[in-house]
C-alpha positions in Angstrom: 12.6 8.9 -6.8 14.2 7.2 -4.4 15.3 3.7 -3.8 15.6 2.0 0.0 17.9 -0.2 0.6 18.5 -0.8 4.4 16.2 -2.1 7.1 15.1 0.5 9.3 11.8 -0.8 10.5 12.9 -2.5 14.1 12.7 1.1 14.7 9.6 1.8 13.3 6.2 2.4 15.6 2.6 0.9 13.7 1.2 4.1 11.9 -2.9 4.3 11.4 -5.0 5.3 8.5 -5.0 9.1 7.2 -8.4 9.2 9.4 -7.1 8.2 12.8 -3.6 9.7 12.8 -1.7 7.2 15.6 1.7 7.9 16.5 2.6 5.2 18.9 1.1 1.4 19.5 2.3 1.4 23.1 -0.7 1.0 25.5 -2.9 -2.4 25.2 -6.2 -0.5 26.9 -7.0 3.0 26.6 -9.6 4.1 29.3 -11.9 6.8 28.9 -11.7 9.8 31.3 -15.3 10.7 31.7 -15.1 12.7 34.3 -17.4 16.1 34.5 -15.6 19.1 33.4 -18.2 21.8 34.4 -16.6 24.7 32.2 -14.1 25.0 29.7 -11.7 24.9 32.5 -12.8 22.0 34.7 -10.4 22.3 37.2 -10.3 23.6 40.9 -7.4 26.5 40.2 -8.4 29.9 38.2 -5.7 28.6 35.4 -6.4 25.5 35.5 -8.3 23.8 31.6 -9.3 20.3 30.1 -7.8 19.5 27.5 -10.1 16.6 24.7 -8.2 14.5 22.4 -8.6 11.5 20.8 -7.2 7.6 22.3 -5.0 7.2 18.6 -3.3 10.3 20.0 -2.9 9.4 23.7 -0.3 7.5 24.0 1.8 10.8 22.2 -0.2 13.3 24.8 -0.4 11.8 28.1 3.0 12.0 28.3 3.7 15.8 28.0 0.5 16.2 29.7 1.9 14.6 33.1 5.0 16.3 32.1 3.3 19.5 32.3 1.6 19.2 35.4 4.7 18.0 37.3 6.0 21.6 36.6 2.6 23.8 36.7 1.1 22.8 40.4 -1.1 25.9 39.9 -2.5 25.3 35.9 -2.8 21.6 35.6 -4.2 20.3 32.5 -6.9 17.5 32.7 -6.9 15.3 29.6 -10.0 13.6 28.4 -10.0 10.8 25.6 -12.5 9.6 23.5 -12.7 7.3 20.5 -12.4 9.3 17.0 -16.3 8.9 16.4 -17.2 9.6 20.0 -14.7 12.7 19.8 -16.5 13.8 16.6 -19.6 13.4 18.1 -19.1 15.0 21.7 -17.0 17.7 20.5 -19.8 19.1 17.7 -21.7 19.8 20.9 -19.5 20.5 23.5 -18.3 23.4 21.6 -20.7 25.6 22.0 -21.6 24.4 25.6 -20.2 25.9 28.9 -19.1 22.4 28.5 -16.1 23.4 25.9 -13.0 22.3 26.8 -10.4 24.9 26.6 -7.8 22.5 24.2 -9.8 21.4 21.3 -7.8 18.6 19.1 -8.8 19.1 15.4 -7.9 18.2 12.1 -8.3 21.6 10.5 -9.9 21.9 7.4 -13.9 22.7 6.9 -14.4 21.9 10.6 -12.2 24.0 11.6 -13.3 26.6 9.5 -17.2 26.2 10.5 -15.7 27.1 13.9 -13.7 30.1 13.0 -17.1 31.3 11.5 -18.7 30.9 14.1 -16.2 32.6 16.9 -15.7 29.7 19.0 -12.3 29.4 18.2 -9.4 31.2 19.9 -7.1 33.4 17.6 -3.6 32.8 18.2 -2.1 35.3 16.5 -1.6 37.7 19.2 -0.1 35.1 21.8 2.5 34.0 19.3 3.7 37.3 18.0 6.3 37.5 19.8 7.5 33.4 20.1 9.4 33.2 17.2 11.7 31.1 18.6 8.3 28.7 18.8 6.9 29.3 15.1 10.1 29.4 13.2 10.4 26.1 14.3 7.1 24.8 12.0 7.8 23.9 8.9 6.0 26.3 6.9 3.2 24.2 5.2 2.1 22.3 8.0 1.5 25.1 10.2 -0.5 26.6 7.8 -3.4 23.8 8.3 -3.7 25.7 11.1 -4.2 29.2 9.6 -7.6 30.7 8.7 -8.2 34.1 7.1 -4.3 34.5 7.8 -5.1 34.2 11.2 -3.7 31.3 13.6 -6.1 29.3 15.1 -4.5 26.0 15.7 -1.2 25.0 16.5 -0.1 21.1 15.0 0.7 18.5 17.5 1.5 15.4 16.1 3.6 13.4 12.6 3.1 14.8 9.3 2.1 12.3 7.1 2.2 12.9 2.9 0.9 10.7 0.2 3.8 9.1 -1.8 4.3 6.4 -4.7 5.3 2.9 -3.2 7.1 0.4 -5.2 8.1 -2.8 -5.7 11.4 -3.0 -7.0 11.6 -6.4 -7.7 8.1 -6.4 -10.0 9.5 -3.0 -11.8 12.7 -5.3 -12.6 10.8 -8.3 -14.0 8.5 -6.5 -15.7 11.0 -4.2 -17.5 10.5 -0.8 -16.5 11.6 2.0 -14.0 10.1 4.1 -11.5 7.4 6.6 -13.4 7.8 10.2 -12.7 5.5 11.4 -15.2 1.9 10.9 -15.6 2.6 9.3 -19.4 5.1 7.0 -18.0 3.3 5.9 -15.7 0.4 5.0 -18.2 3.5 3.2 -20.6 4.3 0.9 -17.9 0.5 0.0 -17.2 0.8 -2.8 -20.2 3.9 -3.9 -19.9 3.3 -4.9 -16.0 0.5 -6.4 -17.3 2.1 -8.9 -19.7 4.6 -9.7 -17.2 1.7 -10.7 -15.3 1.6 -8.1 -12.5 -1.2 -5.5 -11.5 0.3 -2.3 -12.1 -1.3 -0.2 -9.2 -2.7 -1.6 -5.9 -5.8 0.1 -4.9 -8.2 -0.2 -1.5 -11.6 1.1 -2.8 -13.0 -0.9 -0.9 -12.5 1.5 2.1 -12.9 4.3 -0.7 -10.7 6.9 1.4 -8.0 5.9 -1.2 -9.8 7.1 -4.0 -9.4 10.5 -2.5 -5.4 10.3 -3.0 -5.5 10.6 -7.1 -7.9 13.0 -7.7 -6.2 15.3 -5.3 -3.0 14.9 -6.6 -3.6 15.0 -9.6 -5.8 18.3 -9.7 -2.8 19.8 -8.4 -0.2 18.5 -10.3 -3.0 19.9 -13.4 -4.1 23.0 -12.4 -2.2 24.0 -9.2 -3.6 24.4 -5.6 -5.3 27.6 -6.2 -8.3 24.9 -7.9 -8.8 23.2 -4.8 -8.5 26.7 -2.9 -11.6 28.0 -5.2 -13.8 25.2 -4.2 -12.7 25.7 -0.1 -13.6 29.4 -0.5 -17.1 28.4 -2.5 -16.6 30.1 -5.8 -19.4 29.0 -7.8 -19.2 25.8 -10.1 -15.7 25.5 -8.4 -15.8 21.5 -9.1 -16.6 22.2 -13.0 -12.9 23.7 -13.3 -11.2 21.9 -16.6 -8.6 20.9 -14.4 -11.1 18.8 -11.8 -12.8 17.2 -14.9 -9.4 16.4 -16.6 -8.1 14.8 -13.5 -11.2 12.3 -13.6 -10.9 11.7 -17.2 -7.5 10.8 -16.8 -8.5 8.0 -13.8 -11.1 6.9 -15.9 -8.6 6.2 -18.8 -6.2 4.3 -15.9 -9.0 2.3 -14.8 -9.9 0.9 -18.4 -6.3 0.8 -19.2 -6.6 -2.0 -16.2 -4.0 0.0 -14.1 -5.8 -0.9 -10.9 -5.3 -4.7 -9.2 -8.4 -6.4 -10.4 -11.4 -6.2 -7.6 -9.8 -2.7 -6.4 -13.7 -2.4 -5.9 -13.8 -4.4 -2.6 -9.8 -4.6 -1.8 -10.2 -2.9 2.0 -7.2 -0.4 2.7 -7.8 -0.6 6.8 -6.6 -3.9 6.8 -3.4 -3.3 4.6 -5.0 -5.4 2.0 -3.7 -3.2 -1.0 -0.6 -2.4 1.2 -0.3 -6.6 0.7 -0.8 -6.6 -2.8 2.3 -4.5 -3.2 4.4 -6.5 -0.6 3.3 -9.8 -2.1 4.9 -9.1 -5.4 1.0 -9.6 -6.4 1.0 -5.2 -7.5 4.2 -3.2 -8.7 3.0 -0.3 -7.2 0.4 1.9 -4.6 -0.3 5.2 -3.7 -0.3 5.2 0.6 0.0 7.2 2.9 3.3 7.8 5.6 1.8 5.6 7.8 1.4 2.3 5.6 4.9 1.9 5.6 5.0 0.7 9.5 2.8 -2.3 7.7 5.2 -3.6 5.8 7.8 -5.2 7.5 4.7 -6.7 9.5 3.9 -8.7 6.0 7.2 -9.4 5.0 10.2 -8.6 7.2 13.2 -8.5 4.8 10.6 -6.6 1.9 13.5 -3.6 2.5 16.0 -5.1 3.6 16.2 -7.1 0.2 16.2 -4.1 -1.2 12.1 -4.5 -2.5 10.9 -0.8 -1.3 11.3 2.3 -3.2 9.0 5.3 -2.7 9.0 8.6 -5.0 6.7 11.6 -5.3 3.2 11.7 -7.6 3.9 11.5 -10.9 4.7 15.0 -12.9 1.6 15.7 -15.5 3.6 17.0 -18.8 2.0 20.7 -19.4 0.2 21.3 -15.8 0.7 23.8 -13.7 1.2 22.6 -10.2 4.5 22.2 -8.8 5.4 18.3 -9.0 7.1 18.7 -5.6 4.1 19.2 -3.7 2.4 16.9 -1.5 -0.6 16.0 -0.2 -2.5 13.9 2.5 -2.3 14.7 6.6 -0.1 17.5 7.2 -0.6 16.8 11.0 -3.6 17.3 13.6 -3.8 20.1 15.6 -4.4 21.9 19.3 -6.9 25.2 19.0 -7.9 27.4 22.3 -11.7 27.2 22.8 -12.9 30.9 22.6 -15.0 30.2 26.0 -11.6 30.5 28.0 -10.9 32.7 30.2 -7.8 35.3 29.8 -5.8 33.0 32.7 -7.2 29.6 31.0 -5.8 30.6 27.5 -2.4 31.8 29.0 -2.1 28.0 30.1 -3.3 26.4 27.5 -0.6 28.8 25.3 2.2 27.7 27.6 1.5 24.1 27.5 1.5 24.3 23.7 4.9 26.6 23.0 6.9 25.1 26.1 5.8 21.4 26.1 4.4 20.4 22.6 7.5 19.6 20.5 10.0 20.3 23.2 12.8 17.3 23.5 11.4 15.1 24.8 7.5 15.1 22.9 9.5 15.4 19.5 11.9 12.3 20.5 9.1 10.0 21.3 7.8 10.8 17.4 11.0 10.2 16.0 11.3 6.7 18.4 8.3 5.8 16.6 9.5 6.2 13.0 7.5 9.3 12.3 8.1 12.4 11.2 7.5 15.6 13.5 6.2 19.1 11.6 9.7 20.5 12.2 12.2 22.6 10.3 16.2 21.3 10.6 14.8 18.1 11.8 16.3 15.5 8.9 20.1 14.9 10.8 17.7 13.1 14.0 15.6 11.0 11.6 16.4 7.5 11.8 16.2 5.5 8.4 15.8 6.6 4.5 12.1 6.3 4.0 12.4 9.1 7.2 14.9 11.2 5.9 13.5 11.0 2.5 10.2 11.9 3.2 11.2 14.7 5.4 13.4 16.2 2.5 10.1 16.2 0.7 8.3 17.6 2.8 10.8 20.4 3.8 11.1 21.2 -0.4 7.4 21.4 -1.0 5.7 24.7 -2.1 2.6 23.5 -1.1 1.2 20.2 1.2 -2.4 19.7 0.6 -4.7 18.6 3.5 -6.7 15.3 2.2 -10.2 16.4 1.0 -12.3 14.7 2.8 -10.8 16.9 6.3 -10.6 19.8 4.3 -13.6 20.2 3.1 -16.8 20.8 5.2 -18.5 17.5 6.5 -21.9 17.9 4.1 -19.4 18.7 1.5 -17.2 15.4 2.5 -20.0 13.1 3.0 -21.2 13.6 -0.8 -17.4 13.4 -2.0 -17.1 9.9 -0.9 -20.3 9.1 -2.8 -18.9 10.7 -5.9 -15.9 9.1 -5.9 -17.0 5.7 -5.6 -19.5 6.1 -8.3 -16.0 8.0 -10.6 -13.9 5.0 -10.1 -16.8 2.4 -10.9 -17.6 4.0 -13.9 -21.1 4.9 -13.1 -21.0 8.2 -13.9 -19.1 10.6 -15.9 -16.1 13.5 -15.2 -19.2 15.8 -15.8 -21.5 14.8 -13.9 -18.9 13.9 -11.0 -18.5 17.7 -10.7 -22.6 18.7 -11.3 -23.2 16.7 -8.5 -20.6 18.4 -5.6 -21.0 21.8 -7.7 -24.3 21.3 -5.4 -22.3 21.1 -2.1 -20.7 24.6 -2.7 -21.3 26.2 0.4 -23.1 24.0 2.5 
């Protein structure tokens, strides 16, 4: 666990939710570029490709984009941005169009998997054979968000981002009790935050994303990753494992133990609501992403400064299997090469990616913005301990799980949410929680 106790956050850049992925707050209006791109290259030289992205990563992009065409006069890259929606939207038909651009921005996960199926996806493998220079550079776990069937298909291009325990150090203090680091301490200190008259955990179900973060984690830290890797490859009845209906049980007991702020229900996470709680003094603790923590010195400026912030890994569960150092939540987006490019296309697009992404200057702008880039030996250039510390977890994990919801595929994602909400509210039970997405196996 670890403790903060200087002010780093002048340097910090605003960090979205897990589902948008911003890096940098920097431009005030972010135009579309609409313009037609008639094949997956869609541009005037033989070389020459489009590249389709999404406006939360833009302001991270358009930089090394114009850096690369001030070099490559021949094989310019022309960048399109859409909105994450409109990106989702365009690029589930574009794909498969003469239309495709030749750099596809994804998330990995069931998407990206649905794509590997169906060929439409570059494989990397061969064009990075021989740049290890280039892949001994990505940490290990990130990259492999990018791997399908041991094959490459996407390269990351932006922060990692893992799950952790916030804390407020000043509520643990009053209320008697120290930072949890196992599952059964963390249920001890539940009552006594209580009668100091606290809410033990701050929770946004109202956005319902957050749900996501506890049942992942704790599956793992139960039964290991290879449970979550059984219901990605479609075993059958993949969701009934004990360790997926012990992980509910166990947030069912937490929520009638009252661990959750009261109204977690309709407490909304995209407008740093539960983040507040925590801040506020109102909740001793909340399970965030990375990027919350460019929220807090936006509610209270001296929260870390005074000493307020601590942060620590998912609690340990006594007697499970999974490794209590690894993570979860966004390992980091990612570049794939449309299989519609050409031979001289791809050969761009692979330059761009191995000469440009993450070369000084793209992995200085991430660090300027208080994140984290997907690189090994990176910790001595960090700036701050939440940085540093989060980078030495993330560098010592076995294993760093993508968040469900991007992992899995969308029919499959669409009835988790659904689930969850219905887990958390007590509407239905462990059982019938994993009946009902045993039925999304496969689709």
């Amino acid at each position: 666990m670890t403790r903060i106790t200087r002010d780093t956050s002048s340097s910090r850049g605003p960090r979205r939710t897990a589902r948008v992925f911003a890096t940098v707050a920097a431009t005030a209006a972010l135009s579309l570029l609409l313009a037609a791109c008639g094949s997956s290259g869609g541009a005037s030289t033989a070389g020459g490709i489009t590249a389709w992205g999404t406006t939360a990563d833009k302001p991270l992009t358009e930089p090394s984009v114009t850096e690369f065409n001030a070099a490559n006069s021949k094989t310019q890259i022309k960048a399109n941005y859409f909105g994450t929606n409109d990106y989702k939207d365009k690029i589930r038909t574009a794909i498969n169009s003469p239309q495709a651009p030749t750099l596809v921005y994804t998330w990995g996960g069931g998407t990206m998997a649905q794509y590997v199926k169906a060929g439409l996806l570059r494989d990397l493998t061969p064009d990075l054979k021989d740049d290890k220079a280039f892949t001994d550079r990505l940490i290990p776990s990130v990259a492999a968000g990018g791997i399908n069937g041991g094959k490459t298909y996407a390269i990351p291009m932006d922060p990692t981002s893992p799950v952790v325990l916030y804390f407020n150090e000043d509520v643990l203090k009053k209320a008697g009790v120290e930072q949890p680091k196992t599952w059964d301490e963390l249920l001890a200190a539940v009552p006594k935050i209580k009668d100091a008259g606290f809410a033990p955990i701050a929770l946004g179900g109202g956005s319902k994303w957050p749900y996501l973060m506890w049942i992942e984690y704790l599956v793992d830290r139960i039964g290991g990753p290879q449970v979550f890797q059984n219901i990605l490859d479609n075993k059958p009845d993949a969701w009934s494992d004990p360790a997926v209906i012990k992980a509910n049980t166990m947030i069912q007991q937490l929520v009638k133990a009252g661990g959750f702020a009261e109204g977690f229900a309709s407490v909304s996470a995209d407008t740093n609501a539960d983040l507040a709680l925590m801040v506020t003094g109102k909740a001793a603790m909340l399970l965030q992403g990375a990027w919350a923590y460019s929220g807090i010195s936006q509610i209270d400026p001296t929260f870390e400064s005074s000493g307020k912030l601590g942060f620590g890994p998912f609690p340990a569960v006594e007697g499970g299997k999974g490794d209590p150092k690894n993570i979860a939540g966004n390992p980091a987006s990612y570049w794939a090469v449309s299989a519609k490019a050409t031979d001289a296309q791809a050969k761009t697009a692979m330059n761009y990616l191995t000469k440009t992404v993450w070369n000084d200057a793209y992995t200085k702008s991430v660090i300027d913005a208080g994140n984290i880039p997907p690189l090994t030996g990176i910790g001595p250039q960090l700036k701050g301990d939440f940085a540093k510390g989060l980078n030495d977890m993330i560098a010592d994990a076995p294993n760093f799980q993508q968040s469900w919801d991007l992992a899995l595929s969308p029919a499959a994602s669409s009835a988790f949410w659904t689930q969850l909400d219905l887990l958390f509210n007590g509407s239905e039970t462990p059982q019938q929680f994993s009946d009902n997405m045993n039925k999304t196996i496969g689709k």
